[in-house]
C-alpha positions, 0 to 999 in steps of 0.5 A: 500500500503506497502512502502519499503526501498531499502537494494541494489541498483537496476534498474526499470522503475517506473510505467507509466514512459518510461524510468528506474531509479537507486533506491539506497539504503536507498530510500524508494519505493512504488508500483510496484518497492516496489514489485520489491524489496522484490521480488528479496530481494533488499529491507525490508518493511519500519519501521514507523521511516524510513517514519518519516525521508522520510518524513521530507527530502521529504518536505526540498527536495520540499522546494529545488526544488521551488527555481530551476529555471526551464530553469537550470533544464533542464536534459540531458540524454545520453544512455549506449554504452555497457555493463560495471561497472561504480562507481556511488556514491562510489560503483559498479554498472553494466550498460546494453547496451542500458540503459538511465542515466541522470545528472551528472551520464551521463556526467561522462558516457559520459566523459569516453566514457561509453554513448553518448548523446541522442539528443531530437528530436521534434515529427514529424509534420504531413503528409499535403497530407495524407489526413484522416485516412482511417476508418474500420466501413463500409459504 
């Protein structure tokens, strides 16, 4: 599996997610958005000493993150109202309608009228006088 350093910042949905991330430039990527990049020239295949430095900021990264509290990281979302530009960390970066941020980017969204919260909505319960699913094996 080849591992890819993002040369431009991009959009994808990493694989088995429901919703996109903005990859940004330096990261390093694996699979299917690692294909995606050199695809569409956005990335170059990663050199041992960029796997080093992933490495060694991914265990200070893990080391953060178990001092978290897990009731404060609770992330809030909001979707892209329509199309636009909005600066994300210094540079340019253009945002379908539609599209879902999270973080301090949404509440800057959000702020300048750019998206609006997305309320999360507990699954439905279920239909007490439904009865069984009707079943297409024959009796």
């Amino acid at each position: 599996m080849s591992q890819v350093k993002i040369t431009k910042q991009f959009s994808a949905v990493p694989e088995g997610a429901v919703y996109g991330r903005l990859y940004a430039e330096g990261e390093i990527v694996s699979g299917v958005v690692a294909e995606y990049a050199l695809r569409n020239n956005w990335g170059v295949l990663a050199s041992d000493e960029d796997l080093v430095a992933e490495d060694a900021a991914t265990t200070v990264d893990a080391q953060d993150d178990r001092r978290v509290d897990e009731t404060v990281a609770q992330v809030r979302k909001a979707r892209v109202l329509k199309q636009c530009e909005f600066d994300v960390e210094g540079k340019p970066a253009r945002f379908a309608k539609g599209v879902t941020v999270e973080g301090e980017l949404a509440e800057r969204m959000v702020a300048a009228e750019l998206a609006a919260w997305v309320e999360e909505k507990p699954a439905p319960a279920a239909n007490k006088n439904a009865g069984p699913a009707p079943s297409n094996k024959a009796s």
